[in-house]
C-alpha positions in Angstrom: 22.3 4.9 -2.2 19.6 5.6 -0.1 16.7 7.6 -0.4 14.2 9.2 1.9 10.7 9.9 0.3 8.1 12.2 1.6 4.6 12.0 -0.5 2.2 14.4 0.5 -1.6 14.5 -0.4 -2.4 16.4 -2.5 -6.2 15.2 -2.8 -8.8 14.0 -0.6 -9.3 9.9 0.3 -12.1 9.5 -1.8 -9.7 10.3 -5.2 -6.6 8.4 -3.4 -9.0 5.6 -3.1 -8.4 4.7 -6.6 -5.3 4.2 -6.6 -4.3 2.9 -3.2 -4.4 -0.9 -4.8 -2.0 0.1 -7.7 -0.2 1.8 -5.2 0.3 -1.0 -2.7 1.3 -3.0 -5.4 3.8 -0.6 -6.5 5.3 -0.6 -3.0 5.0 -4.8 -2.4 6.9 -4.9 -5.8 9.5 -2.5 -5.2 10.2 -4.2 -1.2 10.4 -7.4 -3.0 13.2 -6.9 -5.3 14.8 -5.3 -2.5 14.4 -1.3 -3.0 12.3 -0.6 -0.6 13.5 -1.0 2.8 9.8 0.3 4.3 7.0 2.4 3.8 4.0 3.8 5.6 1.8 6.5 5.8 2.6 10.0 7.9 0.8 9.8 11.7 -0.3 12.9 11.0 -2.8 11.7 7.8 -1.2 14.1 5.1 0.8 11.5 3.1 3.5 8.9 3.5 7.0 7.9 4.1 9.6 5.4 2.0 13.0 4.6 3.0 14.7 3.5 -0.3 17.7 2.4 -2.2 18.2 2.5 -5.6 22.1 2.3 -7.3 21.5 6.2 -8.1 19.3 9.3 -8.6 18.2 8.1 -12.0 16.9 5.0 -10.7 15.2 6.1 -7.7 13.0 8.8 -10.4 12.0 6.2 -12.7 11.3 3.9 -10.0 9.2 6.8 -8.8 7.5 7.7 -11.6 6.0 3.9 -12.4 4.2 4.6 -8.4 0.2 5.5 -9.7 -0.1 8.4 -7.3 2.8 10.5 -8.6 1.8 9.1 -12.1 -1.7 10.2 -11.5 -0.2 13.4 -9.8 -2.1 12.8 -6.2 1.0 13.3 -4.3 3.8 15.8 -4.3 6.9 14.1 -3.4 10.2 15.4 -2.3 13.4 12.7 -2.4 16.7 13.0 -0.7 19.2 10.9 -0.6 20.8 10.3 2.4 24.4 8.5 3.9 23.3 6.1 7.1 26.4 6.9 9.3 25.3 5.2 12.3 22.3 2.6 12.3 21.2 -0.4 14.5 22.8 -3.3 13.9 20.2 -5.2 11.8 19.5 -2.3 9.4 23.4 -1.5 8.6 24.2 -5.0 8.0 21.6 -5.5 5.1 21.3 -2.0 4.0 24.6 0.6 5.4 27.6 -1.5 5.8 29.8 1.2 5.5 27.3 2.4 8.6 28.8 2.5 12.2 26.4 -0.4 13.9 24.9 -0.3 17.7 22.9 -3.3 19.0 19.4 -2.5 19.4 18.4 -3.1 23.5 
């Protein structure tokens, strides 16, 4: 299933600061073994975005709750889990397969 994830600040830099490395390492461990797809922060500055999948709900909270800024409660998050119905063709043939493809131009 996959999951869209919206973490929003809810402290300044300076106390994210301490946790951005255990953070980053959360993420680079989670894209490795293949659950997250990406991740970046928000243009506007007030958190980030993750694109996600996990087999179900329950794995996608634990996952979750292992990341340092929701276990250090910097962040409120909000998690939905979306179908991919129609996706360039790269993204639904790794990630949506059941996904209606278009090639990218």
């Amino acid at each position: 299933m996959l999951y869209a994830i919206t973490l929003t600040y809810l402290h300044n830099q300076d106390e994210l600061a301490h946790h951005t490395a255990g953070h980053k390492k959360w993420l680079a461990d989670n894209i490795v073994s293949g659950n997250i797809i990406f991740a970046g922060p928000r243009v506007d500055g007030t958190g980030g975005y993750i694109l996600a999948n996990y087999p179900d709900d329950d794995a996608v909270k634990i996952a979750l709750s292992e990341d340092p800024f929701i276990l250090h409660n910097l962040v409120s998050v909000q998690t939905d889990a979306v179908i991919a119905a129609i996706a360039a063709e790269p993204f639904a043939s790794h990630w949506a397969k059941e996904a209606v493809s278009l090639s990218i131009k």
